[in-house]
Each structure stands twice: as C-alpha cells, then as structure tokens.
C-alpha positions in Angstrom: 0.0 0.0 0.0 1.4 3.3 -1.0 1.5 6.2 1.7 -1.2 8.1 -0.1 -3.9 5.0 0.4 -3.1 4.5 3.4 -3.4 8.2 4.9 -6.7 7.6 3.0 -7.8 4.8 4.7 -7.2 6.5 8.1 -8.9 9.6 7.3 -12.2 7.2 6.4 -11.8 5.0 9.3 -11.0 8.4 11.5 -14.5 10.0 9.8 -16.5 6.8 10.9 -15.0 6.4 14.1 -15.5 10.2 15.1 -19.6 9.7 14.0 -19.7 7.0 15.9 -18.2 8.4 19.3 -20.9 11.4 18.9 -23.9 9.7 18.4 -24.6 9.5 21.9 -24.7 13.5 22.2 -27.0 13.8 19.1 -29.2 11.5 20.1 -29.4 13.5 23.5 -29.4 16.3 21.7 -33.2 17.7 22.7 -32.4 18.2 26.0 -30.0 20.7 25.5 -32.5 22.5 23.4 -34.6 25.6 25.3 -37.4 24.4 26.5 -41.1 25.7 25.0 -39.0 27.8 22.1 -41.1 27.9 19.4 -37.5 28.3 16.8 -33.8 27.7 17.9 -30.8 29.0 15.9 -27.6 28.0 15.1 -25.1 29.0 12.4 -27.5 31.6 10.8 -29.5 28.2 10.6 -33.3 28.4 12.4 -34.8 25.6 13.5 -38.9 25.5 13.8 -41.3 23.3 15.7 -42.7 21.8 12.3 -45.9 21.3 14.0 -44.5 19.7 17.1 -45.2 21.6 20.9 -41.8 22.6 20.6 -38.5 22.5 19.5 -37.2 20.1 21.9 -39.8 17.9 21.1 -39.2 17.9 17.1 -35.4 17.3 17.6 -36.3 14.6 19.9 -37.8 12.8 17.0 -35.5 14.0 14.6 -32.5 12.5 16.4 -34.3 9.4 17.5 -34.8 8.9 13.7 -31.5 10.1 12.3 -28.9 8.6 14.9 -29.7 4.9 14.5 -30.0 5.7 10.3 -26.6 6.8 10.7 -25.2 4.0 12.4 -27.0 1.7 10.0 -25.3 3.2 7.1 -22.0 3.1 8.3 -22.7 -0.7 9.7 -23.9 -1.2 5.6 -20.4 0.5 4.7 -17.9 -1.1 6.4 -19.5 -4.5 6.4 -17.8 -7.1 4.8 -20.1 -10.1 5.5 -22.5 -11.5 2.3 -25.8 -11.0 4.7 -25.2 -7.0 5.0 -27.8 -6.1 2.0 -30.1 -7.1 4.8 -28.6 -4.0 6.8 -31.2 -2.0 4.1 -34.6 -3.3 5.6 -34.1 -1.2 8.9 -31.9 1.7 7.0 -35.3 1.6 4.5 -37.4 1.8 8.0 -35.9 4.5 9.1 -35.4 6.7 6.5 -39.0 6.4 6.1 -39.9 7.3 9.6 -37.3 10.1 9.4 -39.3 11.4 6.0 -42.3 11.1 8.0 -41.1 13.6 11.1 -39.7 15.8 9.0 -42.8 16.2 7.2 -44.7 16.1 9.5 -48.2 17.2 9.1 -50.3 15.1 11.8 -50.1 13.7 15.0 -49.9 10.4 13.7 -45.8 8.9 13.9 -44.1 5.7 13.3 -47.8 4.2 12.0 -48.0 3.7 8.0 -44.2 3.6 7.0 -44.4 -0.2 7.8 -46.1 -0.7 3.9 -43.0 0.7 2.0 -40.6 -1.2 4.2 -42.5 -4.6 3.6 -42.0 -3.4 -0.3 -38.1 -2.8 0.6 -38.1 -6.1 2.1 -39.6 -8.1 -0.4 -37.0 -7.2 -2.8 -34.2 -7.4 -0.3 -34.6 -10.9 1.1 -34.9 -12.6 -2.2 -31.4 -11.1 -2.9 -30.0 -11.9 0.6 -31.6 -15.4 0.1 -29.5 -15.8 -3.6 -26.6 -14.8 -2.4 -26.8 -17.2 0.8 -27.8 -20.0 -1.5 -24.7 -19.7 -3.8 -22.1 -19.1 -0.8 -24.1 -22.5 1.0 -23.5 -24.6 -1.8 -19.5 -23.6 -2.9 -18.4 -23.3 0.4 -20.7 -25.7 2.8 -21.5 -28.3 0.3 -18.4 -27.6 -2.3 -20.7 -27.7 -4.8 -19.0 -25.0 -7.6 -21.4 -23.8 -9.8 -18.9 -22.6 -12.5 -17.0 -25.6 -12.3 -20.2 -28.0 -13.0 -21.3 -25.7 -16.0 -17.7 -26.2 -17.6 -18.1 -30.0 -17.0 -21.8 -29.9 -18.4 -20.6 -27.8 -21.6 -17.4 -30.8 -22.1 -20.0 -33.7 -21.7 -22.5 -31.6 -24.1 -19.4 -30.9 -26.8 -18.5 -34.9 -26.4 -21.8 -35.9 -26.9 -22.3 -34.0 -29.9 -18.4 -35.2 -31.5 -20.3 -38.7 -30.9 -23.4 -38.5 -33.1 -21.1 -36.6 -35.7 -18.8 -40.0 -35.6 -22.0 -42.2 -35.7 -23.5 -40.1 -38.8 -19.7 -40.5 -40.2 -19.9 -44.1 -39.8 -22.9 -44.3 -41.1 -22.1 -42.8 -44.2 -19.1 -44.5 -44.6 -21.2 -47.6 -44.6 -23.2 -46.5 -46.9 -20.6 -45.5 -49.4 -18.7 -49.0 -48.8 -22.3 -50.6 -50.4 -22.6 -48.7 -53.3 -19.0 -49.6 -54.5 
C-alpha cells in the first residue's frame, strides 16, 4: 500500500469512528435545546417546531430517527459479511420514519411507514436469500457452480463429436455398399 492510500484509509476510518463516538450526544441532543421555544438558531440556521409543541420535542424525533440511520449506514459501509444487504430493511425503515417527522403534518408517527418497508423487504430478502444459496452450496456443500457448467458444456461438446462420428460411420457404410 502506498503512503497516499493508506493516509486515505485512516482519514475514512478516523471520519466513521468520530460519527460513531458522537452519536450518543445527538441523540441526546433535545435536552439541551430551550425548553417551550417555538425556533432555535444556530449557524444563521433556524430551527422551527414543524408542528410539534416545541422544538425540543421535534429534535427529539428528529435525532431518534436520524442517529440509528446513521449507524445503519456506516454498519452497511464497512460490512464485509455477504448477509449485510439485509442491513437496508431497517436503513429503508428509518429513513421512512425520518421522511415522516420531517414532514410532519399530523399527529400520527411511526404508524403507516411499515407498507414501504414490507415493499423494501420483499425485494431485499430474495437477494439476501440468492446470495446465501450460492455461498451455501461452494463453500458448505463444495458444490461449484462454474465448475459444474464447464463440466456440463465438455459432456455436451463430447456428446455431440459422438453423433457426428455415428453419422460418419454411417455414411461411410453406406458409401462402402454402393461400391
């Protein structure tokens, strides 16, 4: 590894590990937020309820929504295990719920985001499930997919070599008749 990729890979690592160690302050974040303040600023940034009581309470749902969706993505980053597509069935749930609170128009959270996530899921198991499959059978069961097809495609290719020897021999039978 050259100096550059390396430095590269520390940064990265460095970026995740620094979200990591301050999750636990932004998902407390709402309780350092005034209490019954209609907007908070920050930055030149203002912050509204967005029809919540206040704006404790709409970071408090913000956060609870944004701090695990965080830690999901970097868990679907850095995984290296063949299952970790399944990682996007919660990721898919909370982004949902997070597109719900921050739209939030009614009183009602966390209640109909369940019907897209059963549509995330039913396209994300299936996957999961393929994957497991081929990994199963080449490495549990040795059973090597691309080595049978090779083996197939010889037997095919030897089986058609022997009906064109059987039509040459027939032929040649034929022509030893006539003469």
């Amino acid at each position: 590894m050259t100096k550059k990729s390396i430095r590269k890979k520390l940064i990265m690592e460095g970026a995740f590990a620094f979200l990591i160690a301050v999750t636990p302050i932004l998902f407390y974040w709402y309780k350092y937020m005034p209490e019954g303040a209609e907007t908070w600023s920050v930055l030149g940034i203002e912050f509204g309820t967005n029809g919540f009581d206040d704006v404790g309470e709409a970071f408090y749902y913000y956060f609870n929504k944004i701090v695990p969706l965080l830690l999901l993505v970097v868990w679907f980053v850095t995984c290296k295990n063949w299952w970790y597509y399944a990682i996007l069935i919660p990721i898919s749930m909370y982004s949902f719920q997070l597109f719900a609170v921050l739209t939030f128009d009614s009183n009602i959270v966390d209640e109909n985001e369940v019907m897209y996530v059963v549509a995330v899921t039913m396209v994300v198991t299936p996957i999961v499930y393929f994957i497991r499959v081929k990994l199963v059978d080449k490495h549990v069961h040795g059973i090597d997919l691309d080595a049978m097809d090779a083996e197939l495609q010889v037997l095919k290719e030897k089986e058609e070599l022997r009906k064109e020897r059987e039509k040459l021999e027939q032929r040649q039978k034929t022509l030893s008749k006539k003469m």
